[in-house]
C-alpha positions as CSV (number, residue, x, y, z in Angstrom):
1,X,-18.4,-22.9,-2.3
2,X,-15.4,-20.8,-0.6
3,X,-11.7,-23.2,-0.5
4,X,-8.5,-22.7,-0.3
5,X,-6.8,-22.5,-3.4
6,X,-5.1,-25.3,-4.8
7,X,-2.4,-26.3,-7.1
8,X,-4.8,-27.5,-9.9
9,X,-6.2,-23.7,-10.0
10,X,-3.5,-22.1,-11.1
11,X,-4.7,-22.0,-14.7
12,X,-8.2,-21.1,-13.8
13,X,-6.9,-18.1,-11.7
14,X,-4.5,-17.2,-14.4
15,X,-7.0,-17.4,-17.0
16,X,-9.4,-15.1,-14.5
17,X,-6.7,-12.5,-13.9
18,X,-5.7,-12.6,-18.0
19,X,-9.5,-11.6,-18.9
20,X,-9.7,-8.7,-16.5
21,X,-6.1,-7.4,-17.2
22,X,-4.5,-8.3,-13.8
23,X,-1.9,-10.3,-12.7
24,X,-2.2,-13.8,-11.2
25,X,-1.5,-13.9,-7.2
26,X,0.3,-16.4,-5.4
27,X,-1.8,-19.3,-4.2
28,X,-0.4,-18.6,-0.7
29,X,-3.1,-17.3,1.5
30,X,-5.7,-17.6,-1.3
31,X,-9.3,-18.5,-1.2
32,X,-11.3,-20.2,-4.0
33,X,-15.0,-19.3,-4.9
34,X,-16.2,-22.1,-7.1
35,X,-19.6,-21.9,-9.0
36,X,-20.9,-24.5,-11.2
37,X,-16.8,-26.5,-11.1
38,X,-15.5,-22.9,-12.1
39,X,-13.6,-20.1,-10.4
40,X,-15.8,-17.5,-9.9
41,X,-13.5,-15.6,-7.5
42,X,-10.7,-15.1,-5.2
43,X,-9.4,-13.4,-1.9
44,X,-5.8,-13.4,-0.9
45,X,-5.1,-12.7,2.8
46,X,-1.8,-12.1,5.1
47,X,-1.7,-12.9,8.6
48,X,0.8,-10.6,10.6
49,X,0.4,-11.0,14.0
50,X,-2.9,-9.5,15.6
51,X,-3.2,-7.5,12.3
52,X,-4.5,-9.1,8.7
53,X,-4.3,-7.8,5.2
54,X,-6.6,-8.8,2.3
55,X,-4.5,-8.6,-0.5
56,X,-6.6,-8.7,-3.1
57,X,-10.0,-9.9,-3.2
58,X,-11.1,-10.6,-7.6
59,X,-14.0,-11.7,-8.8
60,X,-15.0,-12.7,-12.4
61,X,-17.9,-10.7,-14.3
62,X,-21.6,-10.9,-13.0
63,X,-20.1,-12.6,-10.3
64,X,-19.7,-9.8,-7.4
65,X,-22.2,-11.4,-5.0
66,X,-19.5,-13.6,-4.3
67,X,-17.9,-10.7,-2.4
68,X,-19.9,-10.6,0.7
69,X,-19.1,-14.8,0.7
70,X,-15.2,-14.4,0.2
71,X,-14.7,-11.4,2.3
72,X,-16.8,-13.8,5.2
73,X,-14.5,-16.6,4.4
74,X,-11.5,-14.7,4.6
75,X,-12.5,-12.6,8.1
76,X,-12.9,-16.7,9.6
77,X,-9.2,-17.6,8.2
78,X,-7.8,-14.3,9.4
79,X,-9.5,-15.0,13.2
80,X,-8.2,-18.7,13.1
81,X,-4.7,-17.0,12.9
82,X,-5.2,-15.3,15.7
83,X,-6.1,-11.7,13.9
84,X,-8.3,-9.0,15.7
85,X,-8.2,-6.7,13.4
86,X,-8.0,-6.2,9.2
87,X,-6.7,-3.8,6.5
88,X,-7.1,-3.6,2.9
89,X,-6.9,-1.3,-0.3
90,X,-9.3,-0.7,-2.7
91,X,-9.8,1.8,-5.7
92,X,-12.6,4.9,-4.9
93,X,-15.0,3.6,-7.5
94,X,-14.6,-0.5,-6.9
95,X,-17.8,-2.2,-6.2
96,X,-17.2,-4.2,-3.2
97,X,-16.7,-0.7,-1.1
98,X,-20.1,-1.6,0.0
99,X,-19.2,-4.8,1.1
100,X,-16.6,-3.5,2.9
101,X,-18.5,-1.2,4.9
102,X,-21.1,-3.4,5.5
103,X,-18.7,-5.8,7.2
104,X,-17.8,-2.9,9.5
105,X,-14.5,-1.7,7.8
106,X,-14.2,2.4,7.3
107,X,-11.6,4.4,5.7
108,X,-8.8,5.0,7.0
109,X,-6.7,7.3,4.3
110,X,-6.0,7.6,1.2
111,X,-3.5,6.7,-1.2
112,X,-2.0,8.1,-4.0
113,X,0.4,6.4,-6.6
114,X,2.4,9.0,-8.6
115,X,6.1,8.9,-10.6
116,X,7.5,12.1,-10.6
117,X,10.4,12.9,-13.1
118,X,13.7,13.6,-11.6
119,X,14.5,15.8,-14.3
120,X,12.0,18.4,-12.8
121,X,13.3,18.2,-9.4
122,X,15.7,20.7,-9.9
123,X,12.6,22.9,-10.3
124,X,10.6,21.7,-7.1
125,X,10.7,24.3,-4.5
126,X,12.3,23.3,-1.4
127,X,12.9,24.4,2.6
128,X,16.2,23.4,4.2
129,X,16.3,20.5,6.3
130,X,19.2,18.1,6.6
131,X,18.8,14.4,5.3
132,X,20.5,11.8,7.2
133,X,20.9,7.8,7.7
134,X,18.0,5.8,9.7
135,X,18.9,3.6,13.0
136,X,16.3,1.7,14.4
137,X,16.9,3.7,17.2
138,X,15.2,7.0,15.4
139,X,12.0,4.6,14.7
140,X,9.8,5.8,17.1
141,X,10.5,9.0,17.0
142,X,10.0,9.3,13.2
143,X,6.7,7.5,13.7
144,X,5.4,10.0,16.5
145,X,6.2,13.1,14.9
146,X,5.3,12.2,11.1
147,X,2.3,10.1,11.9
148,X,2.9,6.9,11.2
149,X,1.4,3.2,12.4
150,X,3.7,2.2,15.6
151,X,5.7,-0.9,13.8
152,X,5.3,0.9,10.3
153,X,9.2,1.5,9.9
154,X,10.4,-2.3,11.7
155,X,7.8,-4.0,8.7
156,X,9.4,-1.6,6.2
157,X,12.8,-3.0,6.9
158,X,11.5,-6.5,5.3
159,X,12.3,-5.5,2.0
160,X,15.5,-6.0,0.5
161,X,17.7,-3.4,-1.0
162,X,16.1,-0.6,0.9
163,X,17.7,3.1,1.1
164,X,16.2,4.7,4.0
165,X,16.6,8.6,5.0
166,X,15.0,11.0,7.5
167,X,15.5,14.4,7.3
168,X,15.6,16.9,10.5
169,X,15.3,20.7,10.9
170,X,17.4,23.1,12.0
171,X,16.1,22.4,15.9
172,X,16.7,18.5,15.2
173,X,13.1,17.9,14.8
174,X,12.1,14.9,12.1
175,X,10.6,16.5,9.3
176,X,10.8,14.0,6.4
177,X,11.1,9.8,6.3
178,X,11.6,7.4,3.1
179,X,12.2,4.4,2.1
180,X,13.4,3.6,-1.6
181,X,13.6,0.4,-3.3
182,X,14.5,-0.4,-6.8
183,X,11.1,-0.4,-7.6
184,X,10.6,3.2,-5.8
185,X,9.5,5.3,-3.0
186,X,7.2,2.6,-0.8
187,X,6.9,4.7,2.1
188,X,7.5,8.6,1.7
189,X,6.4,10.9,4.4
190,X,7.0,14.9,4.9
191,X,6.0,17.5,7.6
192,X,5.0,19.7,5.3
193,X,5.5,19.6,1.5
194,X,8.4,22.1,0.9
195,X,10.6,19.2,2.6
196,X,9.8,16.5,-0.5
197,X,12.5,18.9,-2.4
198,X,15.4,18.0,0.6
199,X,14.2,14.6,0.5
200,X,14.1,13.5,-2.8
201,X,17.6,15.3,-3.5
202,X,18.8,12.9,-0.4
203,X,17.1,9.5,-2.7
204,X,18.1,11.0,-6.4
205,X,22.1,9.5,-5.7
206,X,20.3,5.8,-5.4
207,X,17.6,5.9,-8.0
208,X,18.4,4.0,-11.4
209,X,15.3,4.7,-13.3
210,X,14.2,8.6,-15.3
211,X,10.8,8.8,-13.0
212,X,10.5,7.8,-8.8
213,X,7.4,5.6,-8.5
214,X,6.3,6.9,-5.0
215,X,3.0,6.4,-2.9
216,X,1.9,8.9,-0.8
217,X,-0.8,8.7,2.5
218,X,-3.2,11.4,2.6
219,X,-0.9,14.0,1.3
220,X,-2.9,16.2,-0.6
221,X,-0.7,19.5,-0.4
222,X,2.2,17.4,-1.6
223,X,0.2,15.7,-4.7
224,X,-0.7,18.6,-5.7
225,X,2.9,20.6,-5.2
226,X,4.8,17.4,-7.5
227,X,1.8,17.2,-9.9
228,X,2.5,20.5,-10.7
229,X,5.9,20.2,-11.0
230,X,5.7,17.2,-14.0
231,X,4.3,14.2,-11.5
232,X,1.5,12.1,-12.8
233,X,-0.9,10.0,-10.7
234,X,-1.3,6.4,-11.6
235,X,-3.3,5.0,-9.0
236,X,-6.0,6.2,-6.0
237,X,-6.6,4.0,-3.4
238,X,-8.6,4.3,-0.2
239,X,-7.3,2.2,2.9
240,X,-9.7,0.3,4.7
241,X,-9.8,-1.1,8.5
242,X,-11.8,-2.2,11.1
243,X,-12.4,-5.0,13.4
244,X,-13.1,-9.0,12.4
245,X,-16.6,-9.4,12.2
């Protein structure tokens, strides 16, 4: 049976999450599977507007054919809220990729999860560009030329405590975007690596911790320009979207 998650589930949920190693999600937007008066499962979903996010989707062991159910129940919430279309992350080897796919989601890009040291970006080769404050008049333009969702910037300006700075070349074109956080770089995009040296000099001022925790979309040069320059790589993920079924 697939129900929303209530208050009497917390423990359940938290003891789930505790055996696997994760941690427990907010009830908000969460989806019970319950086999046999246990949790068996859950999938946590966010309604924004005409696009939806599953948030995480968890299931205990021996229990992942209560994917396909969950993912189903959560595609139904999603459409009640007036959703057309849905988004979601997952790890390369996780086992509900299938399910996924199956359900008419593809990849969309990939993700990488890295912390570089700041004490090696003296040593990071770099191409001069200039950094400079963000307006949410330079939104658009920043999206257009570094490739980024239309609305990507106006959702990044949610978060609190946010440092955001572009950099642009020597014919005013944007070259470089980011967004930093105390707990890091969320959204960090270059035209071409050499500018991650500019840009992360522009961050360094705001940054209170030894290593950046930074994310970066299907930027393979640039992975492998910081990784070799101290960076390690925590976390792959592959971004998933499609249609509601």
């Amino acid at each position: 049976m697939i129900r929303p998650a209530l208050a009497a589930d917390l423990a359940a949920v938290a003891t789930l999450c505790r055996g696997l190693g994760i941690a427990a999600p907010p009830l908000r937007g969460t989806l019970i599977a319950e086999r046999d008066g246990t949790v068996a499962g859950y999938v946590r979903i966010q309604p924004l507007g005409a696009i939806g996010y599953v948030r995480d989707l968890v299931t205990a062991p021996r229990a992942d054919d209560t994917n396909l159910p969950l993912m189903l129940a959560a595609a139904a919430a999603l459409r009640s809220a007036g959703v057309r279309e849905w988004h979601l992350d997952a790890p390369p080897e996780s086992a509900a990729i299938g399910v996924y796919e199956q359900l008419g989601m593809q990849p969309a890009h990939r993700s990488t999860a890295l912390r570089f040291p700041w004490a090696r970006l003296p040593e990071l080769p770099g191409d001069h560009a200039t950094p400079l404050s963000v307006s949410v008049e330079d939104d658009d333009d920043l999206e257009r030329s570094l490739g980024m969702l239309g609305g990507q910037l106006a959702m990044v300006r949610r978060r609190p405590h946010l440092v955001l700075r572009q950099l642009r070349d020597e014919t005013c074109a944007a070259v470089g975007f980011a967004a930093l956080d105390p707990a890091g770089a969320r959204l960090f995009r270059v035209a071409r690596p050499r500018f991650a040296a500019p840009l992360l000099a522009a961050l360094r001022p705001f940054a209170h911790h030894p290593d950046l925790a930074l994310v970066l979309d299907d930027q393979d040069a640039l992975v492998a320009l910081l990784t070799a320059h101290g960076a390690k790589v925590m976390l792959r993920l592959l971004h998933y979207s499609g249609p509601l079924p």
